[in-house]
C-alpha positions in Angstrom: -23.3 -3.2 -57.4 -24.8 -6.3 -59.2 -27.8 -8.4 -57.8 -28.4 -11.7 -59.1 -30.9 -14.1 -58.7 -30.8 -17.8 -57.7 -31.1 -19.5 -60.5 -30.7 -16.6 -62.8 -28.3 -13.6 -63.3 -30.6 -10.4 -63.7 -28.5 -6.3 -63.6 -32.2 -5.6 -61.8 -32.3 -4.0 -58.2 -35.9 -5.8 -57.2 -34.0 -7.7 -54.8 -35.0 -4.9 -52.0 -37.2 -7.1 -50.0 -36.4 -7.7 -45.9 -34.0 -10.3 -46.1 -31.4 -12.1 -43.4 -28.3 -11.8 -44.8 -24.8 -13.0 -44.2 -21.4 -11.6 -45.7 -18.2 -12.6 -46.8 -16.1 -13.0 -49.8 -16.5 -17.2 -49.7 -14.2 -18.1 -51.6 -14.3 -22.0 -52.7 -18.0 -21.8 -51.3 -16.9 -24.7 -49.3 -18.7 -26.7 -46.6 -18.6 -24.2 -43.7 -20.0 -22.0 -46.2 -22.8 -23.6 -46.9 -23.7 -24.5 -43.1 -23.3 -20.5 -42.9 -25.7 -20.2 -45.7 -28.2 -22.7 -44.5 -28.6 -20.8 -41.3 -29.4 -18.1 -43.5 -31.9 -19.5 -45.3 -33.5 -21.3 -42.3 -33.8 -18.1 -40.5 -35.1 -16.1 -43.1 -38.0 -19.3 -43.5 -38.6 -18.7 -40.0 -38.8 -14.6 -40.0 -41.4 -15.1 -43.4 -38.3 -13.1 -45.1 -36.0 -13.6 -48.0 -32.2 -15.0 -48.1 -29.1 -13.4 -49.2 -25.8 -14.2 -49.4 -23.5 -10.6 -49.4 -20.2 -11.1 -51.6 -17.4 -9.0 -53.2 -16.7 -9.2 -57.2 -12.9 -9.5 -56.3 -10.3 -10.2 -53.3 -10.9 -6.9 -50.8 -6.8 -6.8 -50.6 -6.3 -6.6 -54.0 -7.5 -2.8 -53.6 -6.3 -2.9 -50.3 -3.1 -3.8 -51.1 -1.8 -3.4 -55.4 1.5 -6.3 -55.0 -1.6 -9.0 -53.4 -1.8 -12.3 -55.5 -4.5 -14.1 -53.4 -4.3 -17.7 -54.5 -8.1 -18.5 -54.7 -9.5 -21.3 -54.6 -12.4 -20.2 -57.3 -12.9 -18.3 -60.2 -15.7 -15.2 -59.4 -18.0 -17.5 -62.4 -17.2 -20.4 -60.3 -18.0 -18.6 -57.0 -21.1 -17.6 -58.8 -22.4 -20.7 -59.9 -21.6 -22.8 -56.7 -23.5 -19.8 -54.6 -26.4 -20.2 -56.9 -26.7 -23.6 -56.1 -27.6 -23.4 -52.5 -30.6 -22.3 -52.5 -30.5 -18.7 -51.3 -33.1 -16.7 -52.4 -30.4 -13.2 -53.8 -26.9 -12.9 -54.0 -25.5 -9.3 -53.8 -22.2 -9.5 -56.0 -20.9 -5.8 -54.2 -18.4 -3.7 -56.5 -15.2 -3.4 -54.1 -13.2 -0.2 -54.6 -11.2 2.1 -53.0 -14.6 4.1 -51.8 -15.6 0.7 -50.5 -12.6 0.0 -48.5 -13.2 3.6 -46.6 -16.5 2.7 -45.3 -16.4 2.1 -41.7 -18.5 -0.9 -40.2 -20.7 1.1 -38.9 -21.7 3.1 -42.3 -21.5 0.2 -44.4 -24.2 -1.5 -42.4 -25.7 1.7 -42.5 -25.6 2.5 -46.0 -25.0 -0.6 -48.0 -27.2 -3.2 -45.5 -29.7 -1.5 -44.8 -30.4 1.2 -46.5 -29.5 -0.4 -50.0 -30.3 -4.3 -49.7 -33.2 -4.0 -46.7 -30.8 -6.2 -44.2 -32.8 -6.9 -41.3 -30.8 -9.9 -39.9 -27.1 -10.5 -40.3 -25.8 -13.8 -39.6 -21.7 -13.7 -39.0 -19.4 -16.3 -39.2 -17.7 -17.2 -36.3 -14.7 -15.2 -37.1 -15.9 -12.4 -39.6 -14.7 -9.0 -39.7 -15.7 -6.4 -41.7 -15.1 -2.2 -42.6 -12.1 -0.3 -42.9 -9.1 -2.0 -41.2 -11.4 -4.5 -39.8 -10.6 -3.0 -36.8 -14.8 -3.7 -35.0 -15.6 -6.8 -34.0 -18.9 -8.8 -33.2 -19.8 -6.6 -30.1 -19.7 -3.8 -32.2 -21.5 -4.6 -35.1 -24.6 -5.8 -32.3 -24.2 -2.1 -30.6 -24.3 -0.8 -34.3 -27.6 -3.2 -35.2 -29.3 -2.5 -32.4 -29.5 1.7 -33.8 -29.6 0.9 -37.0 -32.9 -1.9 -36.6 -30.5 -4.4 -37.4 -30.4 -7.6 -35.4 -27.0 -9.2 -35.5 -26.7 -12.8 -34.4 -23.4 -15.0 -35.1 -23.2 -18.6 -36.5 -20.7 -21.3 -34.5 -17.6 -22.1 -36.7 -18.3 -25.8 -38.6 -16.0 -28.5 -37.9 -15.4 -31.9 -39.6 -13.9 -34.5 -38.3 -11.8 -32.8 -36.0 -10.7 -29.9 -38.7 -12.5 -26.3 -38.3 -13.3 -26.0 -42.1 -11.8 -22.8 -44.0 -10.6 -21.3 -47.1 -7.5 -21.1 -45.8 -7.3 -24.1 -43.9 -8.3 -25.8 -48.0 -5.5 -23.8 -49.1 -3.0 -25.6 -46.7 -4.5 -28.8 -47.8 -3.9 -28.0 -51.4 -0.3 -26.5 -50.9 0.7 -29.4 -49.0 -0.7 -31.8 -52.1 -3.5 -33.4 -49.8 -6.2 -33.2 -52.4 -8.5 -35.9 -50.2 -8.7 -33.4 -47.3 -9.6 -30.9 -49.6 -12.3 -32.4 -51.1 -13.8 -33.5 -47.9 -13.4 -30.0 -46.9 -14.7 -28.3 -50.1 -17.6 -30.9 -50.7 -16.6 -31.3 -54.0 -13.0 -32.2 -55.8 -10.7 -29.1 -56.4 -10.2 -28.2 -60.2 -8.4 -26.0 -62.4 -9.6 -25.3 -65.6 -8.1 -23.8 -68.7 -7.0 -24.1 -72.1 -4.8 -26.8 -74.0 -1.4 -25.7 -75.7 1.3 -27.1 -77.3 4.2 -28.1 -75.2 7.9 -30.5 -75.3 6.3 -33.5 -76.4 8.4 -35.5 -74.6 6.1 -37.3 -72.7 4.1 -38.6 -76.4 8.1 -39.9 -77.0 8.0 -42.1 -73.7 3.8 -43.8 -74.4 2.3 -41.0 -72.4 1.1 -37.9 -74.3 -0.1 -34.8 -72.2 -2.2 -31.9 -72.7 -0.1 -29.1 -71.6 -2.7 -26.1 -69.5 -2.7 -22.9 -69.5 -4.7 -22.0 -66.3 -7.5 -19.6 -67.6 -7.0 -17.7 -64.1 -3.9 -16.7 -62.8 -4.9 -15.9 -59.0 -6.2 -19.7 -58.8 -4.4 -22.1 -56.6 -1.9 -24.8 -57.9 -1.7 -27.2 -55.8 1.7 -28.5 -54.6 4.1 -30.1 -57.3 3.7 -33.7 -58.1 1.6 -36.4 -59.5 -2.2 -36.6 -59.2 -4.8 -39.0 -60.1 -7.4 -36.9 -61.6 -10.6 -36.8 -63.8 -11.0 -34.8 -66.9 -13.5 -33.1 -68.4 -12.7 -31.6 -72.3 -14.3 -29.5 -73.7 -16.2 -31.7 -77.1 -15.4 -34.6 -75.6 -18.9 -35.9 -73.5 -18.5 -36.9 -69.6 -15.2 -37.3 -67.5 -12.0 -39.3 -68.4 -9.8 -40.8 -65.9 -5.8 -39.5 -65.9 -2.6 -38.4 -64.1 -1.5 -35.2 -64.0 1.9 -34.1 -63.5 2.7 -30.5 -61.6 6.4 -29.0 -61.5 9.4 -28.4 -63.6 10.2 -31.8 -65.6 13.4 -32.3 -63.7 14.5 -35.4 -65.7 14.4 -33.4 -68.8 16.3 -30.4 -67.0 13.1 -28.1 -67.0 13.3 -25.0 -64.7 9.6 -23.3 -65.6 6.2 -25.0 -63.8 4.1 -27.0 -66.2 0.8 -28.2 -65.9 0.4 -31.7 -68.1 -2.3 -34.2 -67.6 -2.3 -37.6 -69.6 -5.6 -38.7 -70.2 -5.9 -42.5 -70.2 -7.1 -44.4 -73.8 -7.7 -40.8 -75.4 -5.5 -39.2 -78.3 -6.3 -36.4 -80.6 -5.2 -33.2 -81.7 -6.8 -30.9 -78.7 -5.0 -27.8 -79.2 -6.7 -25.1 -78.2 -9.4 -26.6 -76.8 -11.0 -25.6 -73.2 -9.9 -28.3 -70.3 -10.8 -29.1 -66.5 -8.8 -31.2 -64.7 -10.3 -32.6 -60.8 -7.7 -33.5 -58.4 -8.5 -36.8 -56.5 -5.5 -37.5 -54.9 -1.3 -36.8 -54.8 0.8 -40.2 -56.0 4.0 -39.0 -55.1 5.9 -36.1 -55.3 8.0 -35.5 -58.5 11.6 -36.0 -58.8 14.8 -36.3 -61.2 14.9 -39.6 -62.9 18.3 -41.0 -64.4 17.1 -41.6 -67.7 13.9 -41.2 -70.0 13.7 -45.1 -70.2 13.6 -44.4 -66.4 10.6 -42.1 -66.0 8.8 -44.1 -68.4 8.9 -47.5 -65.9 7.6 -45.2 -63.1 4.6 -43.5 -65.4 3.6 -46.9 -65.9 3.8 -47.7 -62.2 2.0 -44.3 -61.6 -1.0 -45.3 -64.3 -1.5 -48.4 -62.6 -1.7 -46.6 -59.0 -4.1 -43.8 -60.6 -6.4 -46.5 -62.0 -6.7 -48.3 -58.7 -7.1 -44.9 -56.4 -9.8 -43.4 -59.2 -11.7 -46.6 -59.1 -11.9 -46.5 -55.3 -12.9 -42.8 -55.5 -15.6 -43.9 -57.8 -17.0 -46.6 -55.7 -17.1 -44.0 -52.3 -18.8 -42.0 -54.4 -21.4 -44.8 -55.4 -21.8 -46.1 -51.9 -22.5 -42.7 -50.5 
């Protein structure tokens, strides 16, 4: 087990004070994840104790079951970093093994909440479930917190404009190519990052050169094929860029593997090799087989003009926020 500090990483196990604590592997850290959080930290202000948020270094059924490709929606750095930057006083970053997924719920509050991380108040979210086979439920863990000196208390679910905000329910989003509902969702704009590698070129042969990605992590969500108006971040290259970003198989050029290209508007360069981050802002269209090259290149044009006018509006809801 790993405790780190907000804002800094420590391998130290001072973080043994009484704390109210929630769990969970929060995964995107999104905006019902943060309202979870906050209750945390409010309630903790108002018991004179310490937050902490209770997490798991990987997906529990990737041990729980070996053929499980979660598609997440951030890396564990990324899930780090965006946990950090609530505001909660510890984050317990839990080793999840085999030994782990034994525990029952009643002997991992026992062993790991309170007799490990000094859990005096656990706040659950409104559907969470935890021990072997998540087979308890809220009742339980309460009858369990009550012997153990544990109180258990359980946070409402948060909704947004209608939609009760999840991971999963951002993975649908995302799947389905709706990076707006995401984002308002999340809080932030989705992003993958990776690195830059050499790829057809064919694109550079119509006026549109793209970076070709490698995603740096392979269990992170791609959202549905198509084309995107995103912003770019490269690594050397100072704030973001604007760009379109094209997600599939290159069907005009009789592709059959998924590629990941993004062309970066009024930027060229050698970038091979170098680190990328593309932000999804929202889905032009979907993609399709064109007749010709000459073809594709009238509608990347069409699509450049369309990214240009949908980033700018993002830009100004941003700055009238």
């Amino acid at each position: 087990m790993k405790i780190f500090t907000s804002p800094d990483i420590t391998d130290n196990t001072a973080a043994t004070a009484p704390c109210v604590a929630t769990i969970g592997f929060f995964d995107g850290v999104h905006r019902g994840h943060k309202f979870l959080i906050g209750n945390v930290i409010d309630a903790a202000a108002r018991s004179g104790l310490r937050s902490m948020v209770i997490t798991f270094d990987s997906h529990p059924r990737l041990v729980l079951h070996k053929d499980y490709r979660p598609r997440l929606l951030t890396t564990a750095g990324e899930k780090a970093a965006r946990l950090r930057a609530t505001g909660v006083d510890y984050v317990a970053m839990l080793h999840f093994d085999e030994a782990m997924a034994r525990l029952s719920a009643y002997d991992f509050m026992k062993d790991v909440l309170r007799d490990r991380l000094n859990v005096r108040t656990l706040v659950t979210g409104y559907d969470n479930r935890f021990g072997h086979n998540r087979s308890e439920g809220f009742d339980d863990y309460v009858a369990y917190g009550r012997e153990l000196g544990i109180e258990v208390v359980r946070a409402e679910a948060f909704t947004l404009n209608g939609v009760q905000v999840s991971s999963s329910v951002i993975r649908s989003f995302l799947a389905g190519g709706e990076a707006e509902m995401a984002a308002m969702c999340l809080g932030y704009g989705y992003a993958l990052g990776g690195t830059v590698v050499s790829g057809r070129h064919e694109g550079r042969k119509m006026g549109f050169p793209t970076a070709n990605i490698e995603p740096d992590d392979r269990l992170k969500l791609v959202p549905e094929a198509g084309v995107y108006a995103v912003r770019v971040r490269l690594e050397g290259a100072g704030g973001p860029m604007d760009g379109m970003m094209n997600i599939g198989t290159r069907p005009t050029f009789d592709g059959d593997a998924t590629t990941l290209e993004v062309n970066i508007f009024g930027f060229s360069g050698d970038i091979y090799g170098r680190k990328i981050c593309v932000e999804f802002v929202s889905r032009l269209r979907k993609e399709r087989k064109f007749a010709s090259a000459a073809r594709l290149a009238e509608q990347l044009q069409l699509d450049r003009d369309e990214a240009v006018r949908r980033l700018a509006g993002a830009k100004g809801r941003q700055q009238g926020a």
